[in-house]
C-alpha positions as CSV (number, residue, x, y, z in Angstrom):
1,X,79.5,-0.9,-149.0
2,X,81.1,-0.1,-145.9
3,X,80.5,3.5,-143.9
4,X,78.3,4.6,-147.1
5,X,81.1,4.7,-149.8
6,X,80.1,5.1,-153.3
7,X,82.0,4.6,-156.2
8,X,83.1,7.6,-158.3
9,X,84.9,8.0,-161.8
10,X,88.7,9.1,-161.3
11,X,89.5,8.6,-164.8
12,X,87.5,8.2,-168.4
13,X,87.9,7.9,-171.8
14,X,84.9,8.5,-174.3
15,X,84.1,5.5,-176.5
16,X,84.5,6.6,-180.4
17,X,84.9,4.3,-183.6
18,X,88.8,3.7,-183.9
19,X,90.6,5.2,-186.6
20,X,93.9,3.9,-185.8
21,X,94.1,1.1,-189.0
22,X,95.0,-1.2,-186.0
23,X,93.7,-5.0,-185.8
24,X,94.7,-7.4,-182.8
25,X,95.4,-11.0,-182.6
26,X,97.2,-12.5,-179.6
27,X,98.3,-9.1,-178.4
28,X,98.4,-7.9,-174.9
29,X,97.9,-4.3,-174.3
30,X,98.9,-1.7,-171.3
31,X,97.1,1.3,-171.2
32,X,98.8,4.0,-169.0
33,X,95.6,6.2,-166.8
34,X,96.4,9.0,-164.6
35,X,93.9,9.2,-162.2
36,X,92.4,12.6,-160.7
37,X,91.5,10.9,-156.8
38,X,93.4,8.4,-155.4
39,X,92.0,5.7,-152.8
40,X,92.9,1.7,-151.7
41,X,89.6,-0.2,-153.8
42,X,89.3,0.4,-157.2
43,X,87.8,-1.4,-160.5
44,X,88.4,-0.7,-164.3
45,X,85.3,-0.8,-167.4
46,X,85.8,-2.1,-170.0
47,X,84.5,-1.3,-173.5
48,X,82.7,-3.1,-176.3
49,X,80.4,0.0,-177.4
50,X,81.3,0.2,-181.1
51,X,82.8,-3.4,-181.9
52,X,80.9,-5.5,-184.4
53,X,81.1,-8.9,-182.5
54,X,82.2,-10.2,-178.9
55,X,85.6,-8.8,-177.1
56,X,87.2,-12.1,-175.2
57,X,89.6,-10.8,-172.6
58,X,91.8,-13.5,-172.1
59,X,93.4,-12.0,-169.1
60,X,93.3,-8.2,-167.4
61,X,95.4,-6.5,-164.7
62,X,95.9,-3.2,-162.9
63,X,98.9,-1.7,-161.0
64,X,100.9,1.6,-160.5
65,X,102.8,2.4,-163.4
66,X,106.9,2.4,-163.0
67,X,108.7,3.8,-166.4
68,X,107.7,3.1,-169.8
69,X,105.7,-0.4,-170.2
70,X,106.7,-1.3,-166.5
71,X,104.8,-1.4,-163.2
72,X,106.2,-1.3,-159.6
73,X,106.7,-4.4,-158.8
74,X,104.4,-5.7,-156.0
75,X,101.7,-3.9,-157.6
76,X,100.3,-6.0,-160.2
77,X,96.0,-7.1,-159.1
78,X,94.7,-9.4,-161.3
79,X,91.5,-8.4,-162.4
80,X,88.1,-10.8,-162.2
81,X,85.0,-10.3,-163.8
82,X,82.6,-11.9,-161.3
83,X,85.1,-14.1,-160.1
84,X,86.4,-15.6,-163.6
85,X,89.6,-14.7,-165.2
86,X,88.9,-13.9,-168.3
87,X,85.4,-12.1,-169.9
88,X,83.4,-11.9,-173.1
89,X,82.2,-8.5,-173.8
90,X,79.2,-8.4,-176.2
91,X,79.0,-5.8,-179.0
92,X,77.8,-2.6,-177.7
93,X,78.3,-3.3,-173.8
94,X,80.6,-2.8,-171.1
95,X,81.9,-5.0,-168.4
96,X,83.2,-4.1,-164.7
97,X,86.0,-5.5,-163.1
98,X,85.6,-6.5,-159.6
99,X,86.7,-4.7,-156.6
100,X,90.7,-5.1,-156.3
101,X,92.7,-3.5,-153.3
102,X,95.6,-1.4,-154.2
103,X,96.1,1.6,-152.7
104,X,96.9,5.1,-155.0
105,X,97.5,8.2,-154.4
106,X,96.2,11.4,-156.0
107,X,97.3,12.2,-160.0
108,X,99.3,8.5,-159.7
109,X,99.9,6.9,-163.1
110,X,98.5,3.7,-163.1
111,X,98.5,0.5,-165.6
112,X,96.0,-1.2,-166.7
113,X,96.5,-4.4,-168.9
114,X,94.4,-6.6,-171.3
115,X,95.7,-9.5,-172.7
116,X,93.0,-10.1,-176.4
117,X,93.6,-13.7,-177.2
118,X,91.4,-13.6,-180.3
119,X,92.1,-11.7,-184.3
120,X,90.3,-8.0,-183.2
121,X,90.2,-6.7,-187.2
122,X,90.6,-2.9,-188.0
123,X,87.6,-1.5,-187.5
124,X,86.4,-3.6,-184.9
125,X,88.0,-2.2,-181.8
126,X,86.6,1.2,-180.0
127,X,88.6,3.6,-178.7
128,X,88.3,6.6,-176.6
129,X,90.2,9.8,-176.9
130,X,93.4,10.5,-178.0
131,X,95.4,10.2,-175.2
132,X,98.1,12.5,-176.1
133,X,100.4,10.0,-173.9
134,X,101.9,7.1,-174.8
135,X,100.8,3.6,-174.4
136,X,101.6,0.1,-175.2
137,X,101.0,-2.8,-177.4
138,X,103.0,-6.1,-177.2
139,X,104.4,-8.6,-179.7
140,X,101.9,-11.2,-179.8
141,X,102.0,-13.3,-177.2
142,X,100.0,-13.4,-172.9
143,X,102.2,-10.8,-171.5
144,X,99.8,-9.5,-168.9
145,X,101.9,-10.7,-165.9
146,X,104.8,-9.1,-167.2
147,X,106.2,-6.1,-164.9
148,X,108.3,-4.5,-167.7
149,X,105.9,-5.9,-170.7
150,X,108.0,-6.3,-174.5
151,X,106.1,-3.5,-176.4
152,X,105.6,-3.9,-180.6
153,X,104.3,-0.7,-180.8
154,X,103.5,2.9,-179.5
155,X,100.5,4.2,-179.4
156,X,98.8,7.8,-178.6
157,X,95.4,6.0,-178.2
158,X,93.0,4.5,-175.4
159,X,91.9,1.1,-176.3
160,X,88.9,-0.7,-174.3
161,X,89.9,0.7,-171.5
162,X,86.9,3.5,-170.6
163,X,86.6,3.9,-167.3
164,X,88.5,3.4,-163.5
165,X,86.1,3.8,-160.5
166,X,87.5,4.3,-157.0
167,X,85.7,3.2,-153.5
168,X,85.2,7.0,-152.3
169,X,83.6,8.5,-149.1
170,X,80.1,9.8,-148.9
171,X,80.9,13.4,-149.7
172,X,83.4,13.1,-152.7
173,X,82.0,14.1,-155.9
174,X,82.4,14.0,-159.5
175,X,83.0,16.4,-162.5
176,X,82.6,15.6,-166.1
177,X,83.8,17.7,-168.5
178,X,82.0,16.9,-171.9
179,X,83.4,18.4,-175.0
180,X,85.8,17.8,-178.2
181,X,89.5,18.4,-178.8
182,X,90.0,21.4,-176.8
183,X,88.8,19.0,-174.5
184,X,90.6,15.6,-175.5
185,X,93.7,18.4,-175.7
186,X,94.5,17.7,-178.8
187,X,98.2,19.4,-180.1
188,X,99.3,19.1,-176.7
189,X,102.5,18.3,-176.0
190,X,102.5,14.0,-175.7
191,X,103.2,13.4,-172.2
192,X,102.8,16.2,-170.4
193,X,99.1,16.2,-168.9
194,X,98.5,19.4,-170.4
195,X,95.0,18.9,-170.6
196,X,92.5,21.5,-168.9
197,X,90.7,18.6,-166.7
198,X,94.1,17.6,-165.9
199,X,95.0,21.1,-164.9
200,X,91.7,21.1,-163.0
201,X,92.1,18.1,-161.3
202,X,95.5,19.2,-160.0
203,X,93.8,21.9,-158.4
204,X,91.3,20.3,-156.8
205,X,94.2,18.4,-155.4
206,X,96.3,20.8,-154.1
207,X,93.5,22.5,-152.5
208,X,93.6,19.9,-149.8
209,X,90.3,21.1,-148.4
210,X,86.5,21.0,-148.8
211,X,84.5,18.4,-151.2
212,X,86.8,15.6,-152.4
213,X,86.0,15.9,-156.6
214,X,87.4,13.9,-158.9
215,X,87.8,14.8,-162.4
216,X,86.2,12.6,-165.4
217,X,87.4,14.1,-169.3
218,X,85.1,12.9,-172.0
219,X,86.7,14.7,-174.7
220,X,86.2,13.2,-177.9
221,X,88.1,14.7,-181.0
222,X,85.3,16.2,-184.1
223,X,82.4,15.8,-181.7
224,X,79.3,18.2,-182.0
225,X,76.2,19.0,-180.0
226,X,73.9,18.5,-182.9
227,X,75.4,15.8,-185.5
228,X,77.4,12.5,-185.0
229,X,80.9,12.8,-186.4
230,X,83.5,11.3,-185.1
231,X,80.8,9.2,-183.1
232,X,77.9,10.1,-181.5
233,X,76.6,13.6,-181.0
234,X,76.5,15.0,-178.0
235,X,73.2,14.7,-177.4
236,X,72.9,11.0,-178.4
237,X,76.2,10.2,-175.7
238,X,75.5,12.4,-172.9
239,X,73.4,9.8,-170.8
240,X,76.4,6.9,-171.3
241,X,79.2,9.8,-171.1
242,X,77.6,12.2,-168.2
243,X,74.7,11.0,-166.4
244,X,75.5,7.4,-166.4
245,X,79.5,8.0,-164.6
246,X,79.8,6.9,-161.4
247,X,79.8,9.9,-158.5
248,X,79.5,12.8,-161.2
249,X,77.7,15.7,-158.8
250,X,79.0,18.2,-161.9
251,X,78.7,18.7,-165.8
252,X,81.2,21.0,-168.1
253,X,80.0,21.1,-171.7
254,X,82.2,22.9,-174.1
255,X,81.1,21.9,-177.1
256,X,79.4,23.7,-180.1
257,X,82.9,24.8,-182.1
258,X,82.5,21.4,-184.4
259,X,78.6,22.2,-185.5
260,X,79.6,25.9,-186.8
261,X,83.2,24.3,-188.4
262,X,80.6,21.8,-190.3
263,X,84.1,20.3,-191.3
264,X,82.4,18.5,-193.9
265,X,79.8,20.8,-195.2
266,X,77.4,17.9,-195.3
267,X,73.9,18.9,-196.3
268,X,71.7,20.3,-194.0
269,X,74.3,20.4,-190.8
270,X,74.9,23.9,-190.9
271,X,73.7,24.9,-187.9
272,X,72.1,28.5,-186.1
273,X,72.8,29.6,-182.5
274,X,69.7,28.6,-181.7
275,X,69.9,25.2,-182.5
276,X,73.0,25.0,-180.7
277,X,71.5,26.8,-177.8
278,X,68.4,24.4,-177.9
279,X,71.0,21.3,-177.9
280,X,72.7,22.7,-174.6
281,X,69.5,23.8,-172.9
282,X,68.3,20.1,-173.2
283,X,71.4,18.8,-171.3
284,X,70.8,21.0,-168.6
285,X,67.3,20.0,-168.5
286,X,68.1,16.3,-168.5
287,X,71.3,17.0,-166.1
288,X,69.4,18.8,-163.3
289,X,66.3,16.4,-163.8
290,X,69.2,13.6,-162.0
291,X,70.7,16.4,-159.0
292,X,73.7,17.1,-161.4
293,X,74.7,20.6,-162.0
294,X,75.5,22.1,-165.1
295,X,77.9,24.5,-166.1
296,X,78.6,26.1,-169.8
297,X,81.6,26.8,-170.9
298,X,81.9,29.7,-173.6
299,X,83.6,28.6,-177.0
300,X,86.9,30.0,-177.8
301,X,87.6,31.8,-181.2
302,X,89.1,30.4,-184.1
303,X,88.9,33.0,-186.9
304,X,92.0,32.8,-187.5
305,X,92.1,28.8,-188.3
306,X,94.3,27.2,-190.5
307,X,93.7,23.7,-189.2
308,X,90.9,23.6,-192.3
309,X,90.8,26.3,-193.7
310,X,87.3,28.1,-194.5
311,X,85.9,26.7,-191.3
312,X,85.4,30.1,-190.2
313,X,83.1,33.1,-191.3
314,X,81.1,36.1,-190.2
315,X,78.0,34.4,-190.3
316,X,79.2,31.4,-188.0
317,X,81.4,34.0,-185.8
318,X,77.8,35.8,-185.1
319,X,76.6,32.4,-183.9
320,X,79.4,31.5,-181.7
321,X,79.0,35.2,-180.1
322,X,75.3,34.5,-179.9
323,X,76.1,30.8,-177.8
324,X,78.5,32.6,-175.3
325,X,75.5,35.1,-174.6
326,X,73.3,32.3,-173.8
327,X,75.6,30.6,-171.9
328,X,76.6,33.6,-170.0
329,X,73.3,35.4,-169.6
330,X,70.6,33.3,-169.8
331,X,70.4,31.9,-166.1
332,X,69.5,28.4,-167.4
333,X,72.8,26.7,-166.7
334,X,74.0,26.2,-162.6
335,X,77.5,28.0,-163.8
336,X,79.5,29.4,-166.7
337,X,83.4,28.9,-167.2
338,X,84.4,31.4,-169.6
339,X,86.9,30.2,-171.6
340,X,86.7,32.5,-174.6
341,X,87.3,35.5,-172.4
342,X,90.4,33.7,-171.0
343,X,92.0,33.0,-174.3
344,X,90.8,35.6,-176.8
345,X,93.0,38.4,-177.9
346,X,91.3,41.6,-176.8
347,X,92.7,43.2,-180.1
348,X,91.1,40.8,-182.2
349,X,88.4,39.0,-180.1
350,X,87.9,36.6,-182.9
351,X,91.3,34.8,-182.3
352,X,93.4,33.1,-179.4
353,X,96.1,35.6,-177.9
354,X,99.2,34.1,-180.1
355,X,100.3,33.3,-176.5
356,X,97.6,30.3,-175.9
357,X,97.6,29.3,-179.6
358,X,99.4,26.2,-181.2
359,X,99.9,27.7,-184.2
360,X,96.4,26.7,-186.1
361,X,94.0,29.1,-184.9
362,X,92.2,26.3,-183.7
363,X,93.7,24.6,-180.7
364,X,95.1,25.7,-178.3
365,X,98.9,25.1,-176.6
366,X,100.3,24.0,-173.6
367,X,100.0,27.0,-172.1
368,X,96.5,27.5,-173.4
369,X,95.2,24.1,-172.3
370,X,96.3,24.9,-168.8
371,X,95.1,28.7,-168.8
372,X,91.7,27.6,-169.7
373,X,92.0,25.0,-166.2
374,X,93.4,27.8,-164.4
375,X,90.2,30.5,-164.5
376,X,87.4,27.6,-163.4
377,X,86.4,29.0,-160.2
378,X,86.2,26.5,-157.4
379,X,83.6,27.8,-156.4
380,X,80.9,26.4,-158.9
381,X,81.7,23.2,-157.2
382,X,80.3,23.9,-153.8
């Protein structure tokens, strides 16, 4: 690479086992990534990690999204897999476009296309976090040159699509933030980018100064530190999710609210603080052991929950109060974001301010979402 340029995530989605009830056959589809850094040589992964047999791409493209299904003319870069057309994915890997030129600027919305030429059953395809945005699915039919592609269906999911790297200079840096759906932003507004890594990625932008950092959210909806769920645990992803992106220089874990939900009171998954704490302390170990810096992120409250209700009780809530110490006080981690001191009600520190809440006790809103992006200090990223 040319003047020491490396490649760096600018936008990710967390492989998961769909649970759309969707199948393909002969479809195309157009997935709709905003990036966090912009640049002029980027490629696009592609994910096979949870299907049962081979993924055939029949055709794939990438471009800067227009309105709706559409993409700015003049755009459109056909994507090659080491010079071919088309690519076979085996169950459980991952393949990497090569370079394309296009050049993209900051938080630009861009489209990425795959045209599946073969019957995908439910159940089959992976897909990453909900993308609380909308994205595309054709009629069946090779619609992958199309600038304003025919759509069959909406959907608020990432398919395949897991990763967009960009050609960055020497200094520019990555941040993961690992976590679930305070993460993924579930509840949020469809749409709107009301994420927290979104709301940290526009600030990294706009400060227009220092280390160039992109912004890579690996949010996944039901995850845990200690038990898989909705895929795997924490532990058992964070090489393939964290330590395996391209460029990541930083780590935010906020996770640890799913293992004291136990949303399915499953046998011996009820967990202590000190399990949790021992889960966390291992991907700090196994973070710093690769130069990357890791920073805890204190859980919010939800004792006010109505999501699923029961979820919360005084012996979990003295867990939960037990993790924040840890991850405030115990010098272990590089950094601490402290989310649950930005959200809590001061009245009643084991719920949200009604202010940042959706209305479950659980998640929180809009405004939540992009409070909790709001108080990361920049500085943990020097």
């Amino acid at each position: 690479m040319s003047d020491n340029k490396h490649w760096v995530g600018t936008w990710t989605a967390a492989p998961a086992p769909s649970e759309s009830g969707m199948g393909f056959a002969n479809h195309t589809l157009r997935m709709m990534p905003r990036v966090s850094i912009g640049g002029d040589t980027l490629r696009v992964r592609v994910s096979n990690a949870y299907g049962a047999g081979k993924l055939n791409i029949g055709a794939a493209y990438v471009g800067i999204r227009d309105k709706g299904p559409a993409v700015v003319p003049g755009s459109e870069r056909k994507l090659t897999f080491c010079g071919a057309d088309s690519a076979t994915v085996a169950a459980g890997a991952m393949v990497i476009s090569d370079n394309v030129q296009l050049d993209f600027k900051p938080l630009a919305d861009l489209a990425v296309t795959l045209y599946l030429p073969d019957e995908i059953p439910v159940g089959f395809q992976i897909t990453g976090r909900y993308a609380r945005q909308t994205n595309y699915i054709s009629p069946p039919g090779n619609f992958a040159t199309a600038v304003n592609m025919p759509v069959g269906k909406l959907t608020d999911e990432w398919f395949f699509v897991s990763g967009i790297d960009v050609l960055a200079s020497p200094q520019t840096g990555g941040v993961v933030a690992l976590g679930d759906s305070l993460t993924d932003a579930n509840i949020s507004t469809h749409d709107t980018y009301s994420r927290w890594p979104d709301q940290l990625a526009r600030r990294l932008v706009a400060l227009g100064s220092g280390r160039p950092l992109a912004v890579m959210n690996q949010g996944l909806g039901g995850n845990r530190i200690l038990h898989d769920l909705r895929g795997d645990s924490g532990l058992r992803r964070f090489d393939r999710d964290v330590l395996s992106q391209p460029g990541v220089t930083h780590a935010i874990v906020m996770l640890g609210t799913n293992d004291l939900r136990n949303r399915y009171a499953k046998p011996g998954e009820e967990v202590t603080a000190q399990q949790m704490i021992g889960g966390l302390h291992q991907m700090a170990l196994r973070a710093q052991a690769c130069g990357i810096k890791l920073i805890g992120a204190t859980l919010t409250p939800f004792g006010n929950e109505t999501y699923m209700r029961g979820a919360w009780n005084a012996v979990r809530e003295g867990h939960r109060v037990a993790v924040n110490a840890w991850i405030r006080d115990s010098g272990v981690l590089d950094g601490v974001v402290d989310f649950d001191a930005a959200l809590r009600d001061p009245e009643r520190p084991t719920q949200m301010l009604p202010m940042y809440d959706c209305g479950d006790g659980l998640h929180p809103s809009d405004l939540g979402y992009c409070r909790m992006g709001d108080v990361i200090d920049l500085a943990l990223f020097d």
